[in-house]
C-alpha positions in Angstrom: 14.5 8.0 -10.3 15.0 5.2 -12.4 13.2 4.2 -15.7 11.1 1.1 -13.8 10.4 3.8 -10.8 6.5 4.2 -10.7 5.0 7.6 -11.5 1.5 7.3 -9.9 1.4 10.4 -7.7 3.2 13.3 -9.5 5.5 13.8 -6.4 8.8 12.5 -6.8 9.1 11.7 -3.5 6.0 10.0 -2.6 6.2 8.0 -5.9 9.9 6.9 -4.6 8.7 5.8 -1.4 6.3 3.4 -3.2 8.9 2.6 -6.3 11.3 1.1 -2.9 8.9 -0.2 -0.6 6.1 -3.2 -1.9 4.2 -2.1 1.6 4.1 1.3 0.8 2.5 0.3 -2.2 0.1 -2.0 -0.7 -0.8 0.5 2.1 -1.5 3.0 -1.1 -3.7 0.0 -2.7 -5.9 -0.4 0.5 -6.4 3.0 0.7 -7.3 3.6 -2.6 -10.3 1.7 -1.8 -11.9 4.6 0.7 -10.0 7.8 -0.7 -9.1 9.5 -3.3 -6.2 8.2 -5.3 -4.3 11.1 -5.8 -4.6 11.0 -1.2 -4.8 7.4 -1.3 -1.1 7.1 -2.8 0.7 9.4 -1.2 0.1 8.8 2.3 2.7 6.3 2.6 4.8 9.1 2.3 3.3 11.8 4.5 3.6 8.6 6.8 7.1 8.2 6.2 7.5 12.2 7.2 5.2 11.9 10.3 7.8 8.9 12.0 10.7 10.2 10.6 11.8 7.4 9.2 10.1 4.6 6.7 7.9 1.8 7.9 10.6 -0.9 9.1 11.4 -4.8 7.7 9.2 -6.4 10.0 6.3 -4.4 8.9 7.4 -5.1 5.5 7.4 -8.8 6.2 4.4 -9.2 7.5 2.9 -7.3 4.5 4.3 -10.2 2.0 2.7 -12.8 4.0 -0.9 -11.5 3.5 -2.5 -13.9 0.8 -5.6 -13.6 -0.2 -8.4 -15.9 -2.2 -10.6 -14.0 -5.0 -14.2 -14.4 -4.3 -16.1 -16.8 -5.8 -19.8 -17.1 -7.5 -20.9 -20.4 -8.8 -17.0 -21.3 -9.0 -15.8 -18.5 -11.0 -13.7 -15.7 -9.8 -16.6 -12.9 -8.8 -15.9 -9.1 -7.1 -16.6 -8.4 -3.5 -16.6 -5.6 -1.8 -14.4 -6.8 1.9 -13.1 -4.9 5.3 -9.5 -6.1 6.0 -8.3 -5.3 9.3 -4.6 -4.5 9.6 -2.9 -3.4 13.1 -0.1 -1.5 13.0 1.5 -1.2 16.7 4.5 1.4 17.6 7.4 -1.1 19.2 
């Protein structure tokens, strides 16, 4: 792996999958949100093991286009607790 690889899971290969994929990593963000991190991050690669393959460029993509706005509480930046809703659909 090289030096500016991530080391967030202590598996090689799951922390590969999310050093070369941004939508990996975002997938591992979202869930870290509803499980436990150590689960949470290496999903992405038990996913990547399920298809057989890694999620492709389109679903990569579409990842980079999600923007989002931080909350706000009398116009300063405040937390919020939100459900975001992603589809994924087999092609």
């Amino acid at each position: 792996m090289s030096p500016d690889a991530l080391h967030i899971t202590g598996d090689e290969h799951a922390d590969r999958v999310l050093t070369d994929d941004p939508f990996a990593l975002l997938v591992g963000m979202l869930l870290d949100q509803q499980i436990p991190l150590e689960k949470a991050f290496t999903s992405p690669w038990v996913l990547e093991q399920r298809l057989g393959h890694g999620l492709d460029e389109a679903a990569s993509h579409a990842a980079e286009q999600i923007r989002f706005k931080p909350a706000k509480r009398d116009g300063q930046p405040s937390d919020y607790t939100a459900l975001v809703h992603i589809v994924f659909q087999l092609a």
